[in-house]
N, C-alpha and C positions, 0 to 999 in steps of 0.2 A: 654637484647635484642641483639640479632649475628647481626657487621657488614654485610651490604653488600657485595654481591661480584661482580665481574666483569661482571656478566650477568644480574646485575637489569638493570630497564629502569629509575632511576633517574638522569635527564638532570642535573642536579648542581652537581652530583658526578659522580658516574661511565658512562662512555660510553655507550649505546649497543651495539655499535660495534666497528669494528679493522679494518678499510681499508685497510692497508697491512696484516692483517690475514692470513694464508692461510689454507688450508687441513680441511676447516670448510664452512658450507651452506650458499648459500649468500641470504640476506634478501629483499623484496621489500614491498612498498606499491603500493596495489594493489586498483584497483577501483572496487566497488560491484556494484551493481541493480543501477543506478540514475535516472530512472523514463523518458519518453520516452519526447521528445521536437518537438517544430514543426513541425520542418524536416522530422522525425520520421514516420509521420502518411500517410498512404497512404488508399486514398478511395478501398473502398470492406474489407480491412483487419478485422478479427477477432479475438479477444483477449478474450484466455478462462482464468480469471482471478484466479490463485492460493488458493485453501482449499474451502474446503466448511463451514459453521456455524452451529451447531445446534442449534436451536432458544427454548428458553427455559422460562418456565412460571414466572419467575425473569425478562427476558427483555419483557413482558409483561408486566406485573404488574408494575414495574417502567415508563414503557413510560405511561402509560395511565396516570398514577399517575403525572407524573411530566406534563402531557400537559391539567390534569383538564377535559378529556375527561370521560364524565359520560355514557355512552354507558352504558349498564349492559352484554353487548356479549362478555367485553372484562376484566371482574371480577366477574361475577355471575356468580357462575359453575349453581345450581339448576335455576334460568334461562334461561341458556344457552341449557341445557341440554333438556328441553321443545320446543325448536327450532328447524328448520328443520335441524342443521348443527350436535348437540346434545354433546354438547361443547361449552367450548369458542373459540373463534377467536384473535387471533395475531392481534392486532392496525395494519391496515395497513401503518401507518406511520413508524411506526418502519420498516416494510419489504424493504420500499422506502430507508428508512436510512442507513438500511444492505450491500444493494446492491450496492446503491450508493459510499459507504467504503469500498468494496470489489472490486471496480472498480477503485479506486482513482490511487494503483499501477501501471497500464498499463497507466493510460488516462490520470488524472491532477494531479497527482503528484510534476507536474512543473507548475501546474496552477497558477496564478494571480488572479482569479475571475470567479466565474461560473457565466452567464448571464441568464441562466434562462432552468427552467425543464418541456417539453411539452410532447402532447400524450401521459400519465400518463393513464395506465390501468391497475386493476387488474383483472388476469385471470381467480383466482383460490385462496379459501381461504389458511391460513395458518396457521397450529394448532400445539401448543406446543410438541416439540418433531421431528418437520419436520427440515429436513437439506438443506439448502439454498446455491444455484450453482450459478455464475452468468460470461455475459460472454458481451462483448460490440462489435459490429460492425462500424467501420467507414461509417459516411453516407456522410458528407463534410468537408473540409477543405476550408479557405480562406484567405487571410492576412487581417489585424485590418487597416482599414481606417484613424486609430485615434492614433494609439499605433505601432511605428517601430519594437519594442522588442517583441511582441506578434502575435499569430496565432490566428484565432477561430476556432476549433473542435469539430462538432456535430456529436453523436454516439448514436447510439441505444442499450440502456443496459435492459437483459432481464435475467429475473432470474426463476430459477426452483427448485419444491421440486427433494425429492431422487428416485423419481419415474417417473422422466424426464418428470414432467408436469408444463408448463408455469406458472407462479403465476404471472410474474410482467413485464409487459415492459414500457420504457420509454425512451424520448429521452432528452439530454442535451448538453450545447454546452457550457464549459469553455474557457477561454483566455489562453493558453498556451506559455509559454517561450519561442523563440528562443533558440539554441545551444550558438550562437553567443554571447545575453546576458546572458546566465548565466554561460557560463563556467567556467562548473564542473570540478574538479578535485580529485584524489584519499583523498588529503588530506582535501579538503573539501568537504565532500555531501552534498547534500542537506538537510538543518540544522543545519550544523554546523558552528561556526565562526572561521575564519583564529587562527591556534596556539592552536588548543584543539587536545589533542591529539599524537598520533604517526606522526611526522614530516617527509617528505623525506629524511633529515638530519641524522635523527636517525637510519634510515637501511640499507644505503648506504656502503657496502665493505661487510663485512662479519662477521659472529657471532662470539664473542668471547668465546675460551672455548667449542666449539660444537665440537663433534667429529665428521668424515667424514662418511660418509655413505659406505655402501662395494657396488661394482658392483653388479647391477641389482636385490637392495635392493626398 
C-alpha cells in the first residue's frame, strides 16, 4: 500500500492544507441548501418544489400492502379493469405522502413537528406511470404561543400529474425553527453532529501541491 501524500485529508497525518502556500487555490467551506426558517416565510410566496416522481406500480403495491388496505382498485388489475377508471388506482395515501416529501425541502425541513393536515382533497385519480409535480403556497405565518424557538407555518401544498392537472391539494401547518435557534453553519447542516467531516480548520490557506490556474482559465 503507497504512502500518503501531502494532498490526502488525513487530520492525524498529512495536512490539507499549507496557510503560507502560495501560487496554488485557496479552499473554503462553503454552505449548501439549509432548508428555509421562520424568518424565511413570507405570506403569498410560492414554492415550485424541485423534480418531479414517477410513481410506479412497486410504490403501489407496497403501500397498499404495508397499510393492510384490501380495496381490490389498488391490486386487482381484472377488477379494476371492469371499472369505470379501467385500471388500478394509486392508494391515495401514497400520493399524500409523495407530495408531502416533495415539499418537506422548501417548507419543514427545519420543522419540529407537524400539527396537523387539513382540506385534504383529491382532484383527480392517479395511475401507474403518472409523474407527480408539486408546489406549496404560503397561506399564514404566526409565532408559537408556547415555543420561543419556533414559528407555525400553514401552506397550501398542491400536486399535479404531467399533464398539468390537479390530483391533490392540501393544507398543513408545521412548527418551524427560528434562524436564531438553530444556527446553521457550513460545517454543520442540518443532520449533522459538531466534528463529522470536513472542518473550517481543514481548508483554511491554500492547497498543497495544486498548481495555479492560467488567466482567464
Amino acid at each position: 500500500m503507497s504512502e500518503p501524500d501531502d494532498t490526502d485529508g488525513d487530520r492525524d497525518g498529512a495536512r490539507l492544507v499549507d496557510p503560507d502556500a502560495s501560487a496554488a487555490e485557496e479552499r473554503r467551506l462553503v454552505a449548501g441548501w439549509q432548508g428555509r426558517y421562520y424568518e424565511d416565510f413570507r405570506v403569498g410566496d410560492v414554492y415550485k418544489h424541485p423534480y418531479g416522481r414517477t410513481v410506479t406500480e412497486t410504490d403501489n403495491v407496497w403501500l397498499t400492502n404495508l397499510t393492510m388496505n384490501v380495496n381490490p382498485m389498488h391490486f386487482n388489475e381484472a377488477y379494476a379493469a371492469e371499472t369505470e377508471f379501467g385500471e388500478r388506482l394509486v392508494d391515495g395515501l401514497f400520493v399524500i405522502a409523495l407530495a408531502v416529501g416533495m415539499s418537506v425541502v422548501d417548507v419543514s425541513a427545519n420543522a419540529t413537528a407537524n400539527l396537523g393536515y387539513d382540506r385534504v382533497r383529491h382532484h383527480a385519480p392517479v395511475f401507474h406511470g403518472d409523474t407527480i409535480f408539486a408546489e406549496s403556497e404560503v397561506l399564514e405565518k404566526r409565532e408559537s404561543e408556547s415555543r420561543d424557538h419556533v414559528g407555525l407555518v400553514t401552506t397550501e401544498l398542491r400536486a399535479y400529474n404531467q399533464d398539468d392537472e390537479l390530483v391533490l391539494s392540501l393544507e398543513r401547518t408545521p412548527m418551524v425553527l427560528k434562524r436564531e435557534a438553530a444556527e446553521p453553519t457550513a460545517a454543520r447542516p442540518t443532520g449533522w453532529p459538531d466534528g463529522v467531516g470536513t472542518q473550517p480548520g481543514d481548508v483554511e490557506g491554500r492547497v498543497v501541491g495544486r498548481r495555479p490556474r492560467e488567466d482567464g482559465a
